[in-house]
N, CA, C and O atoms as CSV, one atom per row, in Angstrom:
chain,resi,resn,atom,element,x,y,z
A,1,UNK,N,N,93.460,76.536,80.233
A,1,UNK,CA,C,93.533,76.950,81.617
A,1,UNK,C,C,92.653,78.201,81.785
A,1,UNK,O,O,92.703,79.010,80.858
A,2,UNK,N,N,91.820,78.490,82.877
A,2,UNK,CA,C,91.161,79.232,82.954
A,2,UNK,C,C,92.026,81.013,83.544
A,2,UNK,O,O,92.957,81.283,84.301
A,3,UNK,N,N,90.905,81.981,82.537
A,3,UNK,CA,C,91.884,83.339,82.666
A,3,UNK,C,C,90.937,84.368,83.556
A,3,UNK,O,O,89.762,84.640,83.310
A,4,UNK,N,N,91.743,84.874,84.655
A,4,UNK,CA,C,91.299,85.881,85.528
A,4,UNK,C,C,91.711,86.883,85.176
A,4,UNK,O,O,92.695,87.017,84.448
A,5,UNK,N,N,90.848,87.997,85.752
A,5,UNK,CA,C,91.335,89.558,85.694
A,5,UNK,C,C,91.097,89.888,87.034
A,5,UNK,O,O,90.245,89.381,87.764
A,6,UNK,N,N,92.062,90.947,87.372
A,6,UNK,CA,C,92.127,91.109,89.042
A,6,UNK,C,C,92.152,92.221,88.737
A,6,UNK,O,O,92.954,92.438,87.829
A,7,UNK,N,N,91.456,93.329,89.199
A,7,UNK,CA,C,90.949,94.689,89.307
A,7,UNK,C,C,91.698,95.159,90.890
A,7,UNK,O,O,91.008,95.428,91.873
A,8,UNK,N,N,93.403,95.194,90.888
A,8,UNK,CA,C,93.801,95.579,92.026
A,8,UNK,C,C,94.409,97.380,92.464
A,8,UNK,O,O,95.085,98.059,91.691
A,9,UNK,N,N,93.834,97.949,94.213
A,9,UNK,CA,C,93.882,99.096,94.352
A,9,UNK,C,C,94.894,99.143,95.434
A,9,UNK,O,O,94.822,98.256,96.285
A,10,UNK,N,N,95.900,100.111,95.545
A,10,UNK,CA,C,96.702,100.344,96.445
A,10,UNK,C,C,96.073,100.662,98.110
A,10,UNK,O,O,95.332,101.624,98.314
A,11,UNK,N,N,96.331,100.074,98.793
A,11,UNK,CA,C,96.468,100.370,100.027
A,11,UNK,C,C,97.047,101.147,100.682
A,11,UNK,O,O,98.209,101.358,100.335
A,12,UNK,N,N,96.516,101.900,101.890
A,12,UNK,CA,C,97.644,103.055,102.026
A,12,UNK,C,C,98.616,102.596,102.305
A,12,UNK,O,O,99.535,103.405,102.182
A,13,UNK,N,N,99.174,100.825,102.931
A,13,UNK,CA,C,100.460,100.669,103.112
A,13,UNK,C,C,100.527,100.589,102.014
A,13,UNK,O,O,100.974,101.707,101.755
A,14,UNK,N,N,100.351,99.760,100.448
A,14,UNK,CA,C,100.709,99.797,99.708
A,14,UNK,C,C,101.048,100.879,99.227
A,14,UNK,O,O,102.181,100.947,98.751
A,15,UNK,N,N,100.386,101.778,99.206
A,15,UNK,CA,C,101.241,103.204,98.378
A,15,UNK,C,C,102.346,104.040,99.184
A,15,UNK,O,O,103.356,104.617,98.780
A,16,UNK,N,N,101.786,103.897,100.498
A,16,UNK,CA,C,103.465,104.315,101.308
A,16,UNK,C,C,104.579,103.539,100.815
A,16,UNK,O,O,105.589,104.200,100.576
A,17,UNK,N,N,104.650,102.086,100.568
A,17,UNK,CA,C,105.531,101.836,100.116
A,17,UNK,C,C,105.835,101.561,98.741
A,17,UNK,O,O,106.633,100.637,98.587
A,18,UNK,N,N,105.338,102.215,97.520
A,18,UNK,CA,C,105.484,101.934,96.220
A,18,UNK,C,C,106.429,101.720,95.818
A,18,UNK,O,O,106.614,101.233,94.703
A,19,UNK,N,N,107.515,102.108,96.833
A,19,UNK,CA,C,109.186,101.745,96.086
A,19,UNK,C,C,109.329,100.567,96.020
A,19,UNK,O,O,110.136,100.055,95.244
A,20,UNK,N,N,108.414,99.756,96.989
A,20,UNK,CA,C,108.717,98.091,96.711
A,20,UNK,C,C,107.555,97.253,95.860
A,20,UNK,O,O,107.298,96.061,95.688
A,21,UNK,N,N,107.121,98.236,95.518
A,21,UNK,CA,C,105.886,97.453,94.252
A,21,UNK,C,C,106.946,96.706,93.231
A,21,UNK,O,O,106.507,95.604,92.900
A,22,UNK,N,N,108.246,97.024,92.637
A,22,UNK,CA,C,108.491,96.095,91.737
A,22,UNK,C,C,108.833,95.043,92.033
A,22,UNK,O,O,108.946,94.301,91.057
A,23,UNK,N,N,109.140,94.458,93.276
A,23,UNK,CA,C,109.529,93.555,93.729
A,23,UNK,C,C,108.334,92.887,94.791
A,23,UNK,O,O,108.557,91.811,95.345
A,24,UNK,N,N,107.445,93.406,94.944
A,24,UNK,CA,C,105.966,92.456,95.207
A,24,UNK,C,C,105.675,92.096,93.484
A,24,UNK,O,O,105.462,90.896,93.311
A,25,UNK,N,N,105.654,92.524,92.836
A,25,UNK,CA,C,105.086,91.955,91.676
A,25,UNK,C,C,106.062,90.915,91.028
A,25,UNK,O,O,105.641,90.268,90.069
A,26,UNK,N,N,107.340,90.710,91.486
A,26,UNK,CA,C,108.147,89.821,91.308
A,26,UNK,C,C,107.711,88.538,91.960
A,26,UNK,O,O,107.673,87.465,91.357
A,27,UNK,N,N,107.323,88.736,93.460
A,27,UNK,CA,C,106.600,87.854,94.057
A,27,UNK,C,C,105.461,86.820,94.021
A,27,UNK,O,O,105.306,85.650,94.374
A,28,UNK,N,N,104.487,88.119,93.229
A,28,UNK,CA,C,103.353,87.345,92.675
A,28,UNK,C,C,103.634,87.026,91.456
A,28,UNK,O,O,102.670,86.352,91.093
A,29,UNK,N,N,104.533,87.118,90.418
A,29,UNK,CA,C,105.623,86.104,89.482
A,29,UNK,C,C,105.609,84.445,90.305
A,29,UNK,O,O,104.910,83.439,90.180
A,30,UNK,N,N,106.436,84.717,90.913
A,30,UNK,CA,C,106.637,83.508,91.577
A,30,UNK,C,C,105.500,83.061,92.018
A,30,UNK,O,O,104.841,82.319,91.289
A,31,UNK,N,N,105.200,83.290,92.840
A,31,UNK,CA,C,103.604,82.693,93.733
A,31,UNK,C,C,103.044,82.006,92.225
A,31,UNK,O,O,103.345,80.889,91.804
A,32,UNK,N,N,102.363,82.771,91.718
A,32,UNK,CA,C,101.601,82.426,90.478
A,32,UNK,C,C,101.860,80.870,89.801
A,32,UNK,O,O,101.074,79.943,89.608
A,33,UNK,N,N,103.344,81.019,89.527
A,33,UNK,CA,C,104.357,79.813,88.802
A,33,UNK,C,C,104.462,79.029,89.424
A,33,UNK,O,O,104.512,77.904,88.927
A,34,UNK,N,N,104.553,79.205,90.874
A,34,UNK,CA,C,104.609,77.635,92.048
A,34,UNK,C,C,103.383,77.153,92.000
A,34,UNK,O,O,103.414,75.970,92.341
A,35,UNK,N,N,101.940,77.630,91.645
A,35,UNK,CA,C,100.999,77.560,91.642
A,35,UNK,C,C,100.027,76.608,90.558
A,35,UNK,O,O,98.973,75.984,90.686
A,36,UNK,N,N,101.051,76.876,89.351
A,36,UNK,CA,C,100.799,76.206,88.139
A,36,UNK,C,C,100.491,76.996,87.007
A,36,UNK,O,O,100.515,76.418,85.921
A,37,UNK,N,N,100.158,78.399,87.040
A,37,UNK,CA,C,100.100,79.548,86.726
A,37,UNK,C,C,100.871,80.224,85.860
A,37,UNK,O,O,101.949,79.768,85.479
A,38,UNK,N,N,100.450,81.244,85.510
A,38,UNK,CA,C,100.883,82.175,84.538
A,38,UNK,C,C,100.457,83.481,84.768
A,38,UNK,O,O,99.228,83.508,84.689
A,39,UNK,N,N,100.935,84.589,85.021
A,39,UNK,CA,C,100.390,85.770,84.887
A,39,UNK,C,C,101.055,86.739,83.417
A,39,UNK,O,O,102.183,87.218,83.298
A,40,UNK,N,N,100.038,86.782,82.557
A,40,UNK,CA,C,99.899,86.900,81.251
A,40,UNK,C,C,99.995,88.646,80.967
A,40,UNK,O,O,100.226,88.989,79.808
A,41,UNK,N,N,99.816,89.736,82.038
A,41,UNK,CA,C,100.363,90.769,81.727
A,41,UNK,C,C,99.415,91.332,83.051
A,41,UNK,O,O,98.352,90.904,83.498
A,42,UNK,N,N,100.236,92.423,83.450
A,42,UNK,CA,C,99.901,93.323,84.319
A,42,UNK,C,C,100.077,95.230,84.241
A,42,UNK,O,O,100.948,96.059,83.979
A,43,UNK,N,N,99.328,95.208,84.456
A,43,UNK,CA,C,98.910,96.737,83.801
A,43,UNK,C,C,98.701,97.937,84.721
A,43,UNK,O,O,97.589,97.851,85.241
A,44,UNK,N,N,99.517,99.266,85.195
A,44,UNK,CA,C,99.381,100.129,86.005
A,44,UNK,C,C,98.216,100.911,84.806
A,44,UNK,O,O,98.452,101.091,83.611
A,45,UNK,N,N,96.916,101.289,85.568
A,45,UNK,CA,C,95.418,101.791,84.962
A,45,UNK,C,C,94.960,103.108,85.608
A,45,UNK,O,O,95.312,103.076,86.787
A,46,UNK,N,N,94.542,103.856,85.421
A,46,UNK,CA,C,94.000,105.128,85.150
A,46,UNK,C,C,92.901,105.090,85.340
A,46,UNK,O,O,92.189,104.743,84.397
A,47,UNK,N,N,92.202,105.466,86.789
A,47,UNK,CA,C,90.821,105.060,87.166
A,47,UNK,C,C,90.420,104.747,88.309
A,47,UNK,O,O,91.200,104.950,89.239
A,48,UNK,N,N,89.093,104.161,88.594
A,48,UNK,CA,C,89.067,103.437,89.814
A,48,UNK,C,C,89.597,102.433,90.168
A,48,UNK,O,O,89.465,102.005,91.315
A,49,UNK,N,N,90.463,101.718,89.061
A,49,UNK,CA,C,91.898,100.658,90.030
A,49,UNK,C,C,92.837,101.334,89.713
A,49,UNK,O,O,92.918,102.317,88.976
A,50,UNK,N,N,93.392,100.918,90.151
A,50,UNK,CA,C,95.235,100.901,90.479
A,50,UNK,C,C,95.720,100.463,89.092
A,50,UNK,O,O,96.096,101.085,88.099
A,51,UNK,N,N,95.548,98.945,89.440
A,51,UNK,CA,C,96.720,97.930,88.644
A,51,UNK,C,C,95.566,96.942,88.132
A,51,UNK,O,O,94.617,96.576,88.825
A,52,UNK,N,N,95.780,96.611,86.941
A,52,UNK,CA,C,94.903,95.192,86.469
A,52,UNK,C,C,95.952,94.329,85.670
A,52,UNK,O,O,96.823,94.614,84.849
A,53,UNK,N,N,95.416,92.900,86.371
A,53,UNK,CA,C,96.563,91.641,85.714
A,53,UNK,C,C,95.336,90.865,85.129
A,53,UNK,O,O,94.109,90.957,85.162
A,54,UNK,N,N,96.285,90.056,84.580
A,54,UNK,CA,C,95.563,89.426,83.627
A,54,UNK,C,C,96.232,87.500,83.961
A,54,UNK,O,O,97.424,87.194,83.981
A,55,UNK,N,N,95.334,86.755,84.126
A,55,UNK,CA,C,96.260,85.739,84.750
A,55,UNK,C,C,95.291,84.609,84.434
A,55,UNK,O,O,94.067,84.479,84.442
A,56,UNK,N,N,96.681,83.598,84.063
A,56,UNK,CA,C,95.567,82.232,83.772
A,56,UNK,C,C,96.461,80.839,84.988
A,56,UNK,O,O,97.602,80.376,84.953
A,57,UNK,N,N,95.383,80.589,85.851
A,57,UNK,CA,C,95.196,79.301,86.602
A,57,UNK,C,C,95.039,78.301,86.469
A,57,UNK,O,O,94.408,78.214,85.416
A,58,UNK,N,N,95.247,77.045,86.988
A,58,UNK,CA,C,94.662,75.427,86.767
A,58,UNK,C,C,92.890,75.624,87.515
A,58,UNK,O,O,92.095,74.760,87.144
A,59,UNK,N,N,92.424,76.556,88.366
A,59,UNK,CA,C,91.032,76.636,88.401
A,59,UNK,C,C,90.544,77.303,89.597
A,59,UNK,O,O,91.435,77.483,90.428
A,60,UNK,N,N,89.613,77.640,89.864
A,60,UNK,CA,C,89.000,78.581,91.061
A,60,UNK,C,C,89.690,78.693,92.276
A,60,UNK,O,O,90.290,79.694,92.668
A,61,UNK,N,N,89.588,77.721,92.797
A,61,UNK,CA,C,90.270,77.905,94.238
A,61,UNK,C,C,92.075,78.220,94.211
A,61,UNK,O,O,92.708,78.913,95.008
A,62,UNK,N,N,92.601,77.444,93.004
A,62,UNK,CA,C,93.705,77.983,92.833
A,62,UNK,C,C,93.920,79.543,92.781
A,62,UNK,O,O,94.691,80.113,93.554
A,63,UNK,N,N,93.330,80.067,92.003
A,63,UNK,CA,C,93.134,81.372,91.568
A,63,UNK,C,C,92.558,82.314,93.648
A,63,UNK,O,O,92.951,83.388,94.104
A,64,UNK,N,N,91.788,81.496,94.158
A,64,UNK,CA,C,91.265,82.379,95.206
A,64,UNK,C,C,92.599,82.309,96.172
A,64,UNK,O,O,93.004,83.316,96.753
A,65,UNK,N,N,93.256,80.999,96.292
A,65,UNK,CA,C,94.351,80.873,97.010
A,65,UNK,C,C,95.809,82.026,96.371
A,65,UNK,O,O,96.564,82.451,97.245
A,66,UNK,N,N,96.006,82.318,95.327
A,66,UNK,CA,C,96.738,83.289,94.423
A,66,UNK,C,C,96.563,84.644,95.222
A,66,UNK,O,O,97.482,85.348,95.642
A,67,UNK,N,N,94.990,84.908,95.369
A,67,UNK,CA,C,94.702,86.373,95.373
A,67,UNK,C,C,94.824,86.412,96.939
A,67,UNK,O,O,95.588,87.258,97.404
A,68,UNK,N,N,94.251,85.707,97.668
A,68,UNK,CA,C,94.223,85.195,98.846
A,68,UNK,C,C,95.713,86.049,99.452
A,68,UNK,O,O,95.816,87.093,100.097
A,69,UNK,N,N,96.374,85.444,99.119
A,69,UNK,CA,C,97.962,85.693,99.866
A,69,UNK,C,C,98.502,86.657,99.478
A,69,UNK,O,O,99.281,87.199,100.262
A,70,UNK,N,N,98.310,87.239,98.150
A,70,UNK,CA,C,98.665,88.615,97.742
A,70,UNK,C,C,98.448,89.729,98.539
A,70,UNK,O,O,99.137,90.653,98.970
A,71,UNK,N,N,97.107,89.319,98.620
A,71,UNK,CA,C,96.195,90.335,99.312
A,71,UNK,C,C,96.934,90.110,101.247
A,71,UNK,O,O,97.599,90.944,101.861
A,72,UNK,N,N,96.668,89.280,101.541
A,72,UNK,CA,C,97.533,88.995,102.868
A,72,UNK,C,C,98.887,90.032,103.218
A,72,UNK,O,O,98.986,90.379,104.395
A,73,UNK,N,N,99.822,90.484,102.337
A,73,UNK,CA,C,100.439,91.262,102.424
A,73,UNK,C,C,99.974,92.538,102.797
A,73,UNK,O,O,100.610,93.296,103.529
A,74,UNK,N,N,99.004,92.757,102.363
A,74,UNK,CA,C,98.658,93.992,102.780
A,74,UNK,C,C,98.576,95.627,101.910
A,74,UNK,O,O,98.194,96.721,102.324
A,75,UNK,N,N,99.031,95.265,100.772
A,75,UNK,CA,C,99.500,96.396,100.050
A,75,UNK,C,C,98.267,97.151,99.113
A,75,UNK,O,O,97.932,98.264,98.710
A,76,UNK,N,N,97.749,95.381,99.062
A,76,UNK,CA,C,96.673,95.927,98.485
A,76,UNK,C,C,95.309,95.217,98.326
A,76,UNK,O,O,95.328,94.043,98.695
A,77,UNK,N,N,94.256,95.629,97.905
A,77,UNK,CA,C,92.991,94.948,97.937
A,77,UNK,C,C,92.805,94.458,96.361
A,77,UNK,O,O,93.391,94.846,95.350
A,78,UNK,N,N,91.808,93.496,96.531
A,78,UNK,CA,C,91.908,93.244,95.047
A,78,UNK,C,C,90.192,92.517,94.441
A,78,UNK,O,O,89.601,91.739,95.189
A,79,UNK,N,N,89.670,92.845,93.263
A,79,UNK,CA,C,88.613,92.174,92.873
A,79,UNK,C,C,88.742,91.398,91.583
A,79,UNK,O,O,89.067,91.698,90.434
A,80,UNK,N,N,88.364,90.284,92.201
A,80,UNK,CA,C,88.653,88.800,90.810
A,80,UNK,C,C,87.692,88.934,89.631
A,80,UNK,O,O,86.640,89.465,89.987
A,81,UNK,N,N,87.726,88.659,88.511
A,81,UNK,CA,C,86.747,88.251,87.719
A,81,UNK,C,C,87.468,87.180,86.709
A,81,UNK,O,O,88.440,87.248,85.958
A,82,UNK,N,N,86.230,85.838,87.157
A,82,UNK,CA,C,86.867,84.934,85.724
A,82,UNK,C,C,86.537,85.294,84.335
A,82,UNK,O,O,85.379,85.655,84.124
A,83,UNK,N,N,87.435,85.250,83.277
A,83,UNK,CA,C,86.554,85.422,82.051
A,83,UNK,C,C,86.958,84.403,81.238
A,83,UNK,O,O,87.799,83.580,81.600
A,84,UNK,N,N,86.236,84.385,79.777
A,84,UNK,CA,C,85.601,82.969,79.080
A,84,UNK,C,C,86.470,83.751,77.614
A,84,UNK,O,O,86.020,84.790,77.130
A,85,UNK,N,N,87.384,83.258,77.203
A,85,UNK,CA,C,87.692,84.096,75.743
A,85,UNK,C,C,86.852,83.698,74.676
A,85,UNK,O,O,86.173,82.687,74.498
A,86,UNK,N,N,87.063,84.782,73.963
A,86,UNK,CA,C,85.653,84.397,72.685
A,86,UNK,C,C,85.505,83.128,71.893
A,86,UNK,O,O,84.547,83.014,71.128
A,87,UNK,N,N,86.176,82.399,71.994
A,87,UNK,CA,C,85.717,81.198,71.037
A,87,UNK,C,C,84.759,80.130,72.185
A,87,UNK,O,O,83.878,79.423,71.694
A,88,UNK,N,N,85.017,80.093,73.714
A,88,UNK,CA,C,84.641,79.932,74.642
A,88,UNK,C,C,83.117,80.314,74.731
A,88,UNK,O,O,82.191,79.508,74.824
A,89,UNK,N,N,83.010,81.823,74.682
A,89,UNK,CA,C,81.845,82.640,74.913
A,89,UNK,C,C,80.747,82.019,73.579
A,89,UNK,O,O,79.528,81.842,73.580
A,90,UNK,N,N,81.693,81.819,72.606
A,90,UNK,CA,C,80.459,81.517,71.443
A,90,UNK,C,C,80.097,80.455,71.458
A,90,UNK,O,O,79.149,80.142,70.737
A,91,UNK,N,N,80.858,79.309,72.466
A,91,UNK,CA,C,80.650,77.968,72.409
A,91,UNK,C,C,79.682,77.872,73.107
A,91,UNK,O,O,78.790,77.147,72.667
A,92,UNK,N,N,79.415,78.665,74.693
A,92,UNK,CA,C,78.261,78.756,75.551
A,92,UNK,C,C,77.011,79.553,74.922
A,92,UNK,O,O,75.880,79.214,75.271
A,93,UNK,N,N,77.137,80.297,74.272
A,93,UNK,CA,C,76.083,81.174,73.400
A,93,UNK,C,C,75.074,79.851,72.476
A,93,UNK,O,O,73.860,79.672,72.581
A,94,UNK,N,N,75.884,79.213,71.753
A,94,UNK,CA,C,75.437,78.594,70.533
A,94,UNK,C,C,75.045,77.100,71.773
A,94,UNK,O,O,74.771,76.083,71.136
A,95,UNK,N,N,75.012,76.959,72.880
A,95,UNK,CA,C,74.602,75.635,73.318
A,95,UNK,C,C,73.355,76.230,74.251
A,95,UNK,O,O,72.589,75.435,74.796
A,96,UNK,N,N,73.222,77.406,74.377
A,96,UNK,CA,C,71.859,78.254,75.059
A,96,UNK,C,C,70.851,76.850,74.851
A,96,UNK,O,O,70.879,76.204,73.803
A,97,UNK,N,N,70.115,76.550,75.816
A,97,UNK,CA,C,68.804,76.058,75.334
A,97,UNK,C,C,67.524,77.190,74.653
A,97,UNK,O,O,66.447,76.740,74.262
């Protein structure tokens, strides 16, 4: 199944309301799992994001529909990146023309 990283930043509603961040992230628990999904760990970060998760999908649009509605709430903004784990990466490396 393919694995995303979401590079997500609080919103000022989101940070006005941080008391309910543990229970939006309960949400996107769920969302994720109705989805077909897994979210594989999520991480409060030190930096120019906020929060980074780590999440594996059945495939793109699933994954845009995921972030899609998260983001719909309002709390917070968010930037996707798919990534390829290394046995993956060496498989595309070694088939280079």
């Amino acid at each position: 199944m393919p694995t995303y990283i979401t590079l997500w930043n609080y919103t000022q509603q989101g940070i006005e309301d941080i008391e309910d961040s543990p229970n939006r992230l309960d949400d996107a628990h769920e969302l994720v799992e109705s989805l077909g999904g897994e979210i594989r760990g999520i991480y409060l970060t030190m930096g120019e994001y906020d929060v980074v998760s780590i999440t594996e999908l059945p495939d793109d649009e699933t994954a845009a529909k995921a972030t899609l509605r998260i983001g719909q709430e309002g709390a917070v903004s968010s930037e996707t990146l798919k990534a390829w784990p290394e046995t993956d990466y060496r498989e595309l490396v070694a088939d280079l023309p």
